[in-house]
N, C-alpha and C positions, 0 to 999 in steps of 0.2 A: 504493500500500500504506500501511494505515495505521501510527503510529510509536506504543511502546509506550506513550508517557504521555499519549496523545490521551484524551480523556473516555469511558466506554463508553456502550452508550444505554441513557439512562435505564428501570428497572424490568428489565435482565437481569440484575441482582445483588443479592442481598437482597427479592428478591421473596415469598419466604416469610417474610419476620419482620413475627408481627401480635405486637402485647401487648397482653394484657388488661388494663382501665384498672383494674379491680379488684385487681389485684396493684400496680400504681403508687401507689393509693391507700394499701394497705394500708402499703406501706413506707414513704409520704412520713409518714405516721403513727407507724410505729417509732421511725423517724430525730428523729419530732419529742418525742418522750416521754423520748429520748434526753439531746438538747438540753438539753431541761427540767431534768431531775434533775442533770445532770451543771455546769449554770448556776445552781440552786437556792442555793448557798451562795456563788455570785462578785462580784464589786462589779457593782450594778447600773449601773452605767457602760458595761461593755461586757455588756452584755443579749443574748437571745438574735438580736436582730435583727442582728447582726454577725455570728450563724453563714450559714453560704451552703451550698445542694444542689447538688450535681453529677451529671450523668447522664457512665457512666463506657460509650463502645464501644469492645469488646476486638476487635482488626481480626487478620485471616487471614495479612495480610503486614505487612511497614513500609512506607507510602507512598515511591513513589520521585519522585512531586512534590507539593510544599507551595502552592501556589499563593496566595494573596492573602485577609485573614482575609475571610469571610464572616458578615451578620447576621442573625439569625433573629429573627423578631418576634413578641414573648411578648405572651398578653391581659392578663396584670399585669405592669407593667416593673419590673427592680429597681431602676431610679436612679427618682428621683421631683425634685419643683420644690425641693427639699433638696438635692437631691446637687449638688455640685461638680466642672464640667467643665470641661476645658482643652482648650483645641483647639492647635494645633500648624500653625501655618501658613509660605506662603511670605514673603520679604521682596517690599516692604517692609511691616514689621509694623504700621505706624498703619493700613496703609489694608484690611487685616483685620479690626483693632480696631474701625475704626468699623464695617466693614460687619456684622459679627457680634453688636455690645457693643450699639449705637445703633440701624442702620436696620433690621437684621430681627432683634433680641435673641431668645434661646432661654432658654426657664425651666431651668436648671440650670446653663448656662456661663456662665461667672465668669470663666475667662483666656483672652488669646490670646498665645501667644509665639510669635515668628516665627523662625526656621531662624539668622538670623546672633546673635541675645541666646539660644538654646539653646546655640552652642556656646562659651560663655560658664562653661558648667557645666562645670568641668574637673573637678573632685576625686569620687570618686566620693559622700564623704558629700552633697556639693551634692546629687548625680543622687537617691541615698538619700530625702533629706529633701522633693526635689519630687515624688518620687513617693507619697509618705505625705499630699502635701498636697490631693490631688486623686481621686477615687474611681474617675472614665473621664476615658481621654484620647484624644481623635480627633485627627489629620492630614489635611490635605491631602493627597490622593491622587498627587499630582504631588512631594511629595517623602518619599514611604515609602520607600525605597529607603534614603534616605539615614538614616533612623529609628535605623536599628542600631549605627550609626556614633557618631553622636551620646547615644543616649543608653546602652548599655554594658548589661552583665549586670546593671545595679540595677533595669532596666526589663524585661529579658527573661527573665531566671531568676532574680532575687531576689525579686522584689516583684510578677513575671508583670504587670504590668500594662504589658504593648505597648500603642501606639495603634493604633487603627481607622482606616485607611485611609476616606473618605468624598470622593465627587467634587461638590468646590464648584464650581459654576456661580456666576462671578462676575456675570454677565450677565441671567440669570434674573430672571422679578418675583420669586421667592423662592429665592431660594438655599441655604434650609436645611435643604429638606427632606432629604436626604440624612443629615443631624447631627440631624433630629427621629427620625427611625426609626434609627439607631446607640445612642441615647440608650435610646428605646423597647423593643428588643430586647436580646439576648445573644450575644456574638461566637462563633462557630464555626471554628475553624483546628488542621489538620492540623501534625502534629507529625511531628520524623522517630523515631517507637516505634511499638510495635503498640496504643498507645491515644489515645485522646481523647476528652479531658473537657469538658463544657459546662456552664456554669452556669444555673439556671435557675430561680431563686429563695433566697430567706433564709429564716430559719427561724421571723423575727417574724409571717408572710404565714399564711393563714390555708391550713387543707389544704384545699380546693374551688381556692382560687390557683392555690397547689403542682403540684396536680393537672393543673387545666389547662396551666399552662407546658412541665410535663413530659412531657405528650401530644402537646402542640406543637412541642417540640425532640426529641422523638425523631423524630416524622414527617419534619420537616426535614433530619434527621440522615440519617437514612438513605438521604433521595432526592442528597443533596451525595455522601455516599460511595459513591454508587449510579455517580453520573459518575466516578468515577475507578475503576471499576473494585475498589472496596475490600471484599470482603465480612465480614460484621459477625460475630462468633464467639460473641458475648454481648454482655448488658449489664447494668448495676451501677449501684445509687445511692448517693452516699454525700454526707452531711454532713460538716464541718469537722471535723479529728483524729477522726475515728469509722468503724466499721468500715463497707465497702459490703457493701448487702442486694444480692443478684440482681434482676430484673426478667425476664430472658429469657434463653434459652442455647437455641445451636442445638441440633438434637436430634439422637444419636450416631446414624453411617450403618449400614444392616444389617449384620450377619456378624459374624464372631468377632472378638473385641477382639486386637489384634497386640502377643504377649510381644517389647517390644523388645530385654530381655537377650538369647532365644534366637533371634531375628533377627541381633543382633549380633555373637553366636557363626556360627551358619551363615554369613554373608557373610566371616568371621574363616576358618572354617577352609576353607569354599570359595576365598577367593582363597590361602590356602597350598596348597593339593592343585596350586592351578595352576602355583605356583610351586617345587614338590617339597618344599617342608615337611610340618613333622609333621603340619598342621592343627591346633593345640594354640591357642586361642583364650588373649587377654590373663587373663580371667578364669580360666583354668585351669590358668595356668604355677605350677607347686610350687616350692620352692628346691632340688630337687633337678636341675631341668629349664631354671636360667638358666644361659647360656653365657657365659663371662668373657672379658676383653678377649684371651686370648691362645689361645681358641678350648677353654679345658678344661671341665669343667663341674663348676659349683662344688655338694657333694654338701650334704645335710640332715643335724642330726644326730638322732639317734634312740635312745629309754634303750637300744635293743638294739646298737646299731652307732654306739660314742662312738671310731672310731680316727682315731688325725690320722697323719699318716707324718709319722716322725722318726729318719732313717736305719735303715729298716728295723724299727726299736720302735714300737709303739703306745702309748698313754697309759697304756693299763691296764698293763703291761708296766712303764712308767718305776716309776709307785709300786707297783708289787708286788719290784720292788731295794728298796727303801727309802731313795731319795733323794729331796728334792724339790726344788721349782725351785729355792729360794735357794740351797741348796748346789749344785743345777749349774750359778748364777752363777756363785758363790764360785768354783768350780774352774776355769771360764772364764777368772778374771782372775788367777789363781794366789795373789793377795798378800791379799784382804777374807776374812776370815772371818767368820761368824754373832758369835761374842765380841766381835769388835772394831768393830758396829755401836754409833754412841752411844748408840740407845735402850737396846739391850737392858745395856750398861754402867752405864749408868745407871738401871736396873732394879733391877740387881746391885748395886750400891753403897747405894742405897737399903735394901735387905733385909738388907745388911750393919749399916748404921747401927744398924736395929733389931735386930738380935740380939749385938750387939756384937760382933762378930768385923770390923769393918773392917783394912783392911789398907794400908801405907801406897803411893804409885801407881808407887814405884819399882821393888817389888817383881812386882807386877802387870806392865809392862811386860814384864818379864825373863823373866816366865811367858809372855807372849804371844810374843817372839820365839822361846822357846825351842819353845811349841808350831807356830809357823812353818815351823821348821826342820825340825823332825819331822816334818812333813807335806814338807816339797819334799823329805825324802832317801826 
């Protein structure tokens, strides 16, 4: 029997997704007019040739294996005999160095640092600053594993720039074809989300480039995610900070579109019937109909039915007496009355001032306890 994360076969997944190169075109065109106006006014330093396109597949599930990046081989490559590549190898590192640097040199690799002077890089600004220094980075295939380890989130989610796993045949009359086509292509790796993105051009490259790259990795694309079983939801292109255009969307399946609120109710009050509840769905509990921790039910109030129970009185009831709350403080504590709060004392003293009739505070006093009294007999 086979085991879920086995490859499926190839072309029983995603076998309906064609896109029309006329729609690819047209967007790698938006994207680029985008670029333009939006770089129009910025230091010609970083020009548009620093923006990069990505083809974006929106996946059915989250993969539940990642397996090892994959390269797909573009007919205009983004790194050129300019770009700066480092490769990443085993110890001991001289004898990489020559065979890479000296006997079979590759037009764009520049470093080789071997596994025991990487873990050298303790601080993450180090890690930071080597990877700003170099465009692609490949490994040795024999020590990717260890890749993660060593070089920390400034290589895998800061700066996204992992290495390429590439199998050097040290033995070989040439041993680098592996690192000629890594170089020449665009990495492909599964992510544990429901997308992934591939790069497949800059935005300096002319749209017939574009075009073609983009026709070439999605084909790619599809057949890589075709083995794992992954089926493809959509796809989206987008350039650097800028919004993705669509390219393709599966197309919706026959029949009535499913309201999921009123699914959500019916499965709601269906498993209450089963349970002997009311069936009263989350969405349509009132606050007259929530039940409080001590099993009562806590009521709503309403302009027509504002009663609270207070030993048999209602609210309306309390102020149609003519008392209100403070004074049925006051009478709770027996001793505080309204008069002998400071505000209002000092309300009163104030208003005195002004009309002259103040009075001195011993007099006052005498009043107070006298009106005291008269109230507790």
């Amino acid at each position: 029997m086979a085991s879920k994360e086995a490859p499926a076969e190839e072309g029983a997944v995603n076998s309906d997704v064609k896109v029309k190169k006329a729609l690819v075109q047209k967007a790698v065109r938006a994207l680029k007019q985008v670029v333009e106006k939006r770089s129009a006014n910025q230091n010609p330093l970083f020009n548009e040739a620093t923006e990069t396109l990505t083809l974006h597949f929106a996946l059915a599930k989250i993969p539940e294996k990642l397996g090892h990046p994959a390269v797909i081989p573009l007919p205009h490559p983004l790194y050129t005999d300019k770009s700066e590549v480092c490769f990443l190898s085993k110890t001991p590192q001289k004898t990489y160095k020559e065979l890479l640097l000296q006997k079979h040199p590759v037009p764009g690799l520049t470093k080789v640092i071997g596994v025991e002077k990487l873990r050298r890089y303790t601080h993450s600004t180090e890690k930071r600053a080597l990877a700003d220094s170099f465009d692609l980075f490949l490994c040795d295939k024999r020590v990717f594993k260890s890749m993660r380890e060593l070089l920390g989130s400034a290589f895998f989610k800061q700066k996204l720039k992992f290495p390429v796993p590439v199998l050097l045949k040290d033995k070989a009359p040439d041993p680098t074809v592996d690192i000629r086509k890594a170089i020449a292509g665009t990495i492909f790796k599964l992510a544990f989300g429901p997308c992934v993105g591939v790069r497949f051009g800059r935005c300096g490259m002319s749209e017939e480039e574009l075009a073609a790259n983009a026709s070439a990795v999605i084909a790619h694309s599809i057949k890589l995610l075709s083995k794992y079983g992954l089926l493809v939801q959509s796809i989206g292109m987008q350039a650097t900070n800028s919004m993705a255009l669509p390219v393709w969307k599966r197309p919706t399946p026959p029949g009535e579109t499913v309201n999921l609120k009123k699914w959500r109710e019916q499965q709601a009050s269906s498993a209450a019937s089963d349970t002997g509840a009311s069936g009263v769905s989350d969405s349509e509990i009132t606050g007259s109909e929530i039940i409080s921790d001590a099993g009562e039910t806590l009521s709503t109030f309403s302009d027509t039915d504002r009663e609270i129970e207070t030993g048999g009185e209602t609210m309306s009831e309390i102020d149609t007496a003519g008392e209100t709350q403070s004074e049925l403080d006051s009478e709770a504590d027996g001793e505080i009355t309204k008069e002998d709060l400071p505000l209002v004392q000092g309300l009163k003293k104030k208003k005195r001032r002004r009309e002259g009739t103040d009075v001195p505070a011993e007099p006052k006093k005498k009043a107070a306890k006298a009106t005291k009294k008269a109230k507790a007999a």
